[in-house]
C-alpha positions in Angstrom: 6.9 -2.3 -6.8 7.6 -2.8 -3.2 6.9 0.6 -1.0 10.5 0.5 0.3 12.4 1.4 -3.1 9.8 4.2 -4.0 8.2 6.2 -1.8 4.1 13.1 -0.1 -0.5 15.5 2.6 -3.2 13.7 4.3 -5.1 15.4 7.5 -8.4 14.5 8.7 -10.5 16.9 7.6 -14.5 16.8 7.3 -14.5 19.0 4.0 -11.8 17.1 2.2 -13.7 14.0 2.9 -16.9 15.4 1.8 -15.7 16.5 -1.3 -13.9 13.2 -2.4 -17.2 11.6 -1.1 -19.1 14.2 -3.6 -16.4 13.5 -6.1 -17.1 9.9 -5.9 -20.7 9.8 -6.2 -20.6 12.2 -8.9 -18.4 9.7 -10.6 -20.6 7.2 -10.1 -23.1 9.1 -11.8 -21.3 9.2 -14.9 -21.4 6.0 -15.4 -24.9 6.1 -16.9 -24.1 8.2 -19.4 -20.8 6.8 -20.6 -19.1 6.6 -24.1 -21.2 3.8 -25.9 -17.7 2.0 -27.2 -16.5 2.7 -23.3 -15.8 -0.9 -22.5 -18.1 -3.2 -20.0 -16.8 -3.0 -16.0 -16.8 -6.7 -16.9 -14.6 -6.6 -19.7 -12.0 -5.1 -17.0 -9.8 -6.9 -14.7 -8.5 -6.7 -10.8 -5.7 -8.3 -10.2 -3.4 -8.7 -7.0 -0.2 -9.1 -5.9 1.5 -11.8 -3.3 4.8 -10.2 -2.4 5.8 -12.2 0.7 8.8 -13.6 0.9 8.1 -16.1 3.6 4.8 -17.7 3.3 2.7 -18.1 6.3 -0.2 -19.8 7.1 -1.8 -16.9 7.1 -0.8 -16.2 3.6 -2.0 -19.5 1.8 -5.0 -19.0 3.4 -5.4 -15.7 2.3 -4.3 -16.9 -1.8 -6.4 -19.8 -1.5 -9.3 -17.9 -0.4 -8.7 -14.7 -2.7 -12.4 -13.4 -3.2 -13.7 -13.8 -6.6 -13.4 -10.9 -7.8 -9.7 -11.3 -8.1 -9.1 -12.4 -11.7 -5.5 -13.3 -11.3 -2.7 -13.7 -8.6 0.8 -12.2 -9.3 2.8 -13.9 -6.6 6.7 -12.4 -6.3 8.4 -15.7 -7.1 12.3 -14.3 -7.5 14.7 -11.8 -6.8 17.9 -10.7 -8.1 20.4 -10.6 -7.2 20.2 -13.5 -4.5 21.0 -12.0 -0.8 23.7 -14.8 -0.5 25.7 -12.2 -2.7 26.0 -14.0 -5.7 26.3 -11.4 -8.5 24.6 -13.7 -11.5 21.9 -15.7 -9.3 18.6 -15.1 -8.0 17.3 -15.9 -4.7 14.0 -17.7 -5.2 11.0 -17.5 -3.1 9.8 -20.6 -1.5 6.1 -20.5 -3.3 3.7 -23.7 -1.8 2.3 -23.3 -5.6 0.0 -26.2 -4.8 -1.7 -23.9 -2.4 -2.4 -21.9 -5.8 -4.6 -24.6 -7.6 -7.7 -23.2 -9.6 -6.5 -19.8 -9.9 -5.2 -17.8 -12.9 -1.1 -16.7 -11.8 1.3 -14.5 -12.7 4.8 -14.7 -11.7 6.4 -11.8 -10.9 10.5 -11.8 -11.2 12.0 -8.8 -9.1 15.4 -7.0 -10.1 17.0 -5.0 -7.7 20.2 -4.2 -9.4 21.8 -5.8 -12.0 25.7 -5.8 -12.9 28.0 -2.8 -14.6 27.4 -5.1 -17.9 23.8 -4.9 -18.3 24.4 -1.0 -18.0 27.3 -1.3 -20.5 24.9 -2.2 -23.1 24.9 -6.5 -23.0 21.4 -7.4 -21.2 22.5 -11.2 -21.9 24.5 -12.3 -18.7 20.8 -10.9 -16.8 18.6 -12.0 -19.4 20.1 -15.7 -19.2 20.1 -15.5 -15.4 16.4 -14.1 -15.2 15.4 -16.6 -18.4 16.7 -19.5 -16.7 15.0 -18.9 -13.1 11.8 -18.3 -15.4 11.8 -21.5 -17.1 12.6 -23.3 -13.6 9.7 -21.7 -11.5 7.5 -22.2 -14.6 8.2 -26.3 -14.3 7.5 -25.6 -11.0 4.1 -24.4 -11.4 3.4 -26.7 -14.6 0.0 -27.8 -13.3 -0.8 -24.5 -12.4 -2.6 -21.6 -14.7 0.4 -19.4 -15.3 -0.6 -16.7 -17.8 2.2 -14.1 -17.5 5.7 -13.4 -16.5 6.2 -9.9 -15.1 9.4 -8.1 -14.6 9.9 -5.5 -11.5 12.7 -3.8 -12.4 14.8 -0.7 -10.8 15.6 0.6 -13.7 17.2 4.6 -13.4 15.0 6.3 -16.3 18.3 7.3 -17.6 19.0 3.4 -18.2 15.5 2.8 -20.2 17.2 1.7 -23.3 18.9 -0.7 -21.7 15.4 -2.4 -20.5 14.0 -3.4 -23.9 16.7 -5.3 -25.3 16.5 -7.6 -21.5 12.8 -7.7 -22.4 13.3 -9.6 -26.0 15.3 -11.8 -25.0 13.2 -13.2 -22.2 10.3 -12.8 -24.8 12.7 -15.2 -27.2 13.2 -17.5 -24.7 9.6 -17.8 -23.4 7.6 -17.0 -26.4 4.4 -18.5 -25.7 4.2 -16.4 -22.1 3.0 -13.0 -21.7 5.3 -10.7 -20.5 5.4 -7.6 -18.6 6.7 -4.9 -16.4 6.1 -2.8 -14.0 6.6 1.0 -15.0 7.1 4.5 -12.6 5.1 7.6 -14.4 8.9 9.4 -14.7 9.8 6.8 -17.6 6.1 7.9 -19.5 7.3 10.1 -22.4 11.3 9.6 -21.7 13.5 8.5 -24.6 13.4 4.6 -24.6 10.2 4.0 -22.7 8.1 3.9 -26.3 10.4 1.3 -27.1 10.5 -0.8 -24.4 6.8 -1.0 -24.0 6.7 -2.0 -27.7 9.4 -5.2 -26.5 6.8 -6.2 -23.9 3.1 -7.4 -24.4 1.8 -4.8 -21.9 2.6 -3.2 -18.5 1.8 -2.3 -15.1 1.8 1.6 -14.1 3.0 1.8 -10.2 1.2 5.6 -9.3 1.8 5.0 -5.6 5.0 5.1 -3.3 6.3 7.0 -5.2 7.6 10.1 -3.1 9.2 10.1 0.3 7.8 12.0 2.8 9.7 14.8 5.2 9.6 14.2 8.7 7.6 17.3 9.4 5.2 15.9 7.3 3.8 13.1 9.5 1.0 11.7 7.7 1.1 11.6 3.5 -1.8 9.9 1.4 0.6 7.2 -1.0 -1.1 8.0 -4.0 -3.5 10.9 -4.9 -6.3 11.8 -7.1 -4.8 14.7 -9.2 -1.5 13.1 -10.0 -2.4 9.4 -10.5 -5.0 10.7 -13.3 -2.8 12.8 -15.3 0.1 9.3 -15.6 -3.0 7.0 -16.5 -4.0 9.4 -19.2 -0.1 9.6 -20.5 0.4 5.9 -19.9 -3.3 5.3 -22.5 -1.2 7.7 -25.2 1.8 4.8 -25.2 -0.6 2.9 -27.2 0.3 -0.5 -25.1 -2.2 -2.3 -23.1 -1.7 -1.4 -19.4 -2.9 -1.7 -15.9 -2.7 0.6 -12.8 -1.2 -0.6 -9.6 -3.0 0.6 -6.6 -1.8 0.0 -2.8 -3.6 -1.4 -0.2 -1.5 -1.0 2.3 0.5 1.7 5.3 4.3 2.5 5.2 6.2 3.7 7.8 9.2 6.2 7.4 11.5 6.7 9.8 14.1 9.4 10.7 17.2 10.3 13.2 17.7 13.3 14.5 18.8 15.9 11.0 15.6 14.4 8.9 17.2 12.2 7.1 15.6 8.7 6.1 16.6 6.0 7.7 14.0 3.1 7.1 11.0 2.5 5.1 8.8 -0.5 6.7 5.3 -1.6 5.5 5.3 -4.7 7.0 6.4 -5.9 10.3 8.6 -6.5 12.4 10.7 -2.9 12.6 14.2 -3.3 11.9 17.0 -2.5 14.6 17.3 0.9 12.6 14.0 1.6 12.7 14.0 0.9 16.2 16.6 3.6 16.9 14.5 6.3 14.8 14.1 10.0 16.1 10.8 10.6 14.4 8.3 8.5 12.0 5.9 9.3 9.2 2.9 7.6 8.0 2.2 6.8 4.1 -1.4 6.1 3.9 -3.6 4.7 2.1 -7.0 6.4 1.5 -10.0 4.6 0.7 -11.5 7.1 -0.3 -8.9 7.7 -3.2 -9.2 4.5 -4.6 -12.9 4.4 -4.7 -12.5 7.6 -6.4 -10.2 6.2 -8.8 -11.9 2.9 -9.4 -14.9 4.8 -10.3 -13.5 6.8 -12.9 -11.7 4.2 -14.6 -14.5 1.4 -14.6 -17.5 4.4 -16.0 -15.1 5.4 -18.5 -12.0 3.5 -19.1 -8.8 5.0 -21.1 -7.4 3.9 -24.2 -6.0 0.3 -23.9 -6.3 0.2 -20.2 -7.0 -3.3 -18.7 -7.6 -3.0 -15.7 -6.2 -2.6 -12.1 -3.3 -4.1 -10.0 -3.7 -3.9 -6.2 -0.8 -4.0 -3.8 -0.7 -6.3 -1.9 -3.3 -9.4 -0.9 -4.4 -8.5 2.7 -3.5 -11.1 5.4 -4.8 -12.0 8.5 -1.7 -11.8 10.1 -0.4 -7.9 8.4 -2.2 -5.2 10.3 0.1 -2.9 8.1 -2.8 -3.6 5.2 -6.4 -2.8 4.4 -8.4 -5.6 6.2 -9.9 -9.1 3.6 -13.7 -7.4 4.5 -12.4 -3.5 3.7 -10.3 -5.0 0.5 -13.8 -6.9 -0.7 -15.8 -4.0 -0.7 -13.5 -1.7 -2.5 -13.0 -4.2 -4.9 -17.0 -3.7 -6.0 -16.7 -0.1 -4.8 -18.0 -0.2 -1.9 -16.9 2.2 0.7 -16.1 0.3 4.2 -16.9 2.0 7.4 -14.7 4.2 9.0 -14.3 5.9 12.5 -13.4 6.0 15.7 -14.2 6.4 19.3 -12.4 7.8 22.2 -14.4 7.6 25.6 -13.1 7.8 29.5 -14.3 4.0 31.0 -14.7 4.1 34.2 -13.2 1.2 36.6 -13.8 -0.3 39.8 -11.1 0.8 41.7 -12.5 4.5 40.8 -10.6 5.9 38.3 -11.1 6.2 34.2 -9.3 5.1 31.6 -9.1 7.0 28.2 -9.4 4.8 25.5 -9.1 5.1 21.9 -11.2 2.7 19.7 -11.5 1.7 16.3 -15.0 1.1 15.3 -14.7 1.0 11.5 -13.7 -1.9 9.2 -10.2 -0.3 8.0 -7.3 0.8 10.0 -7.1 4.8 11.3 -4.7 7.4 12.7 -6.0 8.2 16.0 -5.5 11.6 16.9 -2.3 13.3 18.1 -4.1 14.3 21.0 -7.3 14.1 23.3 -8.5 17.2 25.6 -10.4 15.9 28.5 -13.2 18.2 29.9 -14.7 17.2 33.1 -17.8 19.2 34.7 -16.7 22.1 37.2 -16.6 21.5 41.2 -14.5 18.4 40.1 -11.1 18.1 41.1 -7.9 16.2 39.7 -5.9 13.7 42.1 -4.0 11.9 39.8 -3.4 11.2 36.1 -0.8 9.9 34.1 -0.1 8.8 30.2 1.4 5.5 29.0 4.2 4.2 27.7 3.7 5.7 24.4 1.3 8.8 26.1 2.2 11.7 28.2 -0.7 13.7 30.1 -0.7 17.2 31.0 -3.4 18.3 33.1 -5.3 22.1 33.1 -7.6 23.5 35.1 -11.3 21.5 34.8 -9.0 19.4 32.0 -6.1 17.5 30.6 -4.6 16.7 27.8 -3.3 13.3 26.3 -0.7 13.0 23.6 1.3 10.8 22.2 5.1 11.0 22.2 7.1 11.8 19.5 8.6 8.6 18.2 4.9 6.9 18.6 3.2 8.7 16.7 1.6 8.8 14.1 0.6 5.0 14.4 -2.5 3.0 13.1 -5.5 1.4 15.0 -6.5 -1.9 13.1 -10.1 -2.9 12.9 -11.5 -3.6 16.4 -8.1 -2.3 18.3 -8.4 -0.4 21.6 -5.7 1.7 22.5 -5.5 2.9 26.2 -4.1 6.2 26.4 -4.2 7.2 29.6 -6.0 7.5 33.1 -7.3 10.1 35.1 -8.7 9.8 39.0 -11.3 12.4 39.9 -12.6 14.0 43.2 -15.7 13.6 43.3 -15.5 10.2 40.9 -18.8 10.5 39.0 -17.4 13.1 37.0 -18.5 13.3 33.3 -15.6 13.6 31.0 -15.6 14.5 27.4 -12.9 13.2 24.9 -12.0 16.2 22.2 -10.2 14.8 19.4 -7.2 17.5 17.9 -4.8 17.0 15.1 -2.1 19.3 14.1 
């Protein structure tokens, strides 16, 4: 599930936006004239994930708070194998589950990569090690409303048979708990996948992150339209009840210098790798994509669908993330505002700073670069970029970019960026602020 283990073109363009924004309203429409056995939006389900492995205040907040809409919390509660490198132990997370009282939970049990004997055929050496961390965090939450168990597994789809038998025996050890997994649209369709959603009581179909982007490629959407349709309409055909995982939040990839991939990071800090990166990419997510989606699966839902998984609960301390207000109104289908504003401010000591702000309610790539136009008979003095910025004047303008290793980057909600600053002769000078992209 987590971006970094799965992760292709997003530009700013009015006519894309206006035809998903067509697209959306049109699906909207739809709904009035829907399949009479279709089922009720209210007989569907949102659901969310809680995947940090060190809970801060922020984060209880954010659980404890969950808006409403949220019918269940599927909080990451172990991983395996434990990062002290112990090859049949799992590292568990350190969940306040009291902070979790009066909602509906899911634990989710994460497997990274299991042992040459799993793959050998014999899922019991992981099955007992998974089962038994199970049954522990299950006491742990005893006074809480667990309703499911859910496996995140990196399975290779060559492996899939292997995966079914591990999911009877935690069935057989927890009977009276739902159980499920998380699923990648290559298994739909491949040899073992029938049979090991028949094992399990339902599972969750991950249509984002799923592609890596190239370094030339700068900004990618993390999940699209076209594609994420045609796997929900193969997942309906398994004839297993599922959900759709949907991402609410921004990767970064980096690179070094030959293109290769050197870190994926959707949360921060960077790591020292990261840190050393050539070039970066952004994975986005578009709003306007999951609107798009949501619409078309709540007017007329698929064959045992259930409903939708988003990734991850928003925090007020990730900026990496769809902000609590933007994540609310997508969850009803809202569409939050979006834009931003670039302007030259002038200052007291007579020069203007250029200025980036973000004036909508979810996070934005600012543009590449910015021309600056002046009126003639005004003449440059001085001007400079900053630390992330160079400026290159010309003629009655200039011309702010960012440098190569800063960009693309993300404005949150309400962020200002300063860019740059120019000094003019004479100082009264109007100046425009052009937006380009590549």
């Amino acid at each position: 599930m987590p971006p970094g283990h799965r992760l292709g073109v997003l530009r700013g363009h009015p006519t894309r936006a206006t035809g998903r924004k067509t697209a959306i309203l049109l699906s909207g429409l739809l709904c009035a004239c829907g399949d009479a056995g279709s089922p009720r939006p209210q007989d569907l389900r949102q659901d969310t994930y809680i995947w940090q492995r060190q809970w801060t205040a922020a984060t209880a907040d954010a659980a404890h708070g969950t808006d409403k809409t949220i019918r269940q919390l599927l909080v990451l509660a172990a991983e395996f194998p434990a990062t002290d490198g112990a090859s049949h132990k799992m590292n568990r997370i350190p969940v306040p589950w009291e902070k979790l009282r009066g909602r509906d939970i899911g634990v989710v049990l994460r497997i990274h990569r299991p042992d040459k004997a799993f793959f050998d055929g014999d899922p019991r050496p992981l099955a007992e090690t998974v089962g038994t961390t199970a049954s522990q965090v299950l006491t742990d939450a005893r006074t809480l409303r667990i309703h499911e168990c859910q496996i995140d597994f990196d399975c290779p789809t060559r492996s899939l048979e292997t995966f079914a038998p591990l999911m009877r025996a935690l069935r057989a050890r927890e009977a009276d708990m739902r159980w499920t997994f998380t699923a990648l649209p290559d298994w739909l369709g491949r040899d073992g996948f029938g049979d090991l959603a028949r094992s399990a009581d339902g599972f969750v179909l991950q249509v984002h992150s799923l592609k890596l982007p190239e370094a030339a490629a700068r900004v990618v959407p993390l999940c699209t339209v076209e594609e994420s349709v045609r796997w929900i309409g193969r997942a309906s055909r398994v004839g297993v009840p599922f959900r759709v995982a949907l991402p609410t939040y921004f990767s970064r990839v980096f690179f070094d210098l030959s293109g290769r991939v050197i870190d994926v990071v959707s949360e921060e800090p960077e790591s020292a790798a990261a840190q050393q990166a050539d070039a970066v990419a952004l994975a986005v997510t578009e709003v306007d994509t999951l609107l798009d989606l949501r619409a078309r699966l709540w007017c007329k839902p698929p064959a045992n669908f259930e409903g939708i998984c988003w990734f991850r609960l928003p925090t007020a301390d990730d900026r990496w993330i769809l902000s609590t207000e933007a994540f609310a109104k997508v969850l009803r289908g809202a569409r939050p505002k979006s834009g931003i504003r670039l302007r030259a401010d002038a200052q007291p000591e007579g020069f203007l700073k250029i200025v980036a702000e973000n004036t909508g309610e979810i996070p934005v790539v600012p543009p590449i670069r910015v021309s600056l136009i002046w009126d003639d008979g005004h003449r440059l003095v001085a001007a400079d970029g900053v630390a992330a910025t160079r400026m290159r004047p010309s003629g009655c303008g200039a011309t702010v970019e960012w440098r190569e290793r800063e960009w693309p980057t993300l404005l949150a909600p309400g962020e200002r960026r300063i860019l740059g600053w120019i000094r003019l002769d004479p100082a009264d000078a109007g100046v425009r602020c052009v937006p380009e992209n590549e």
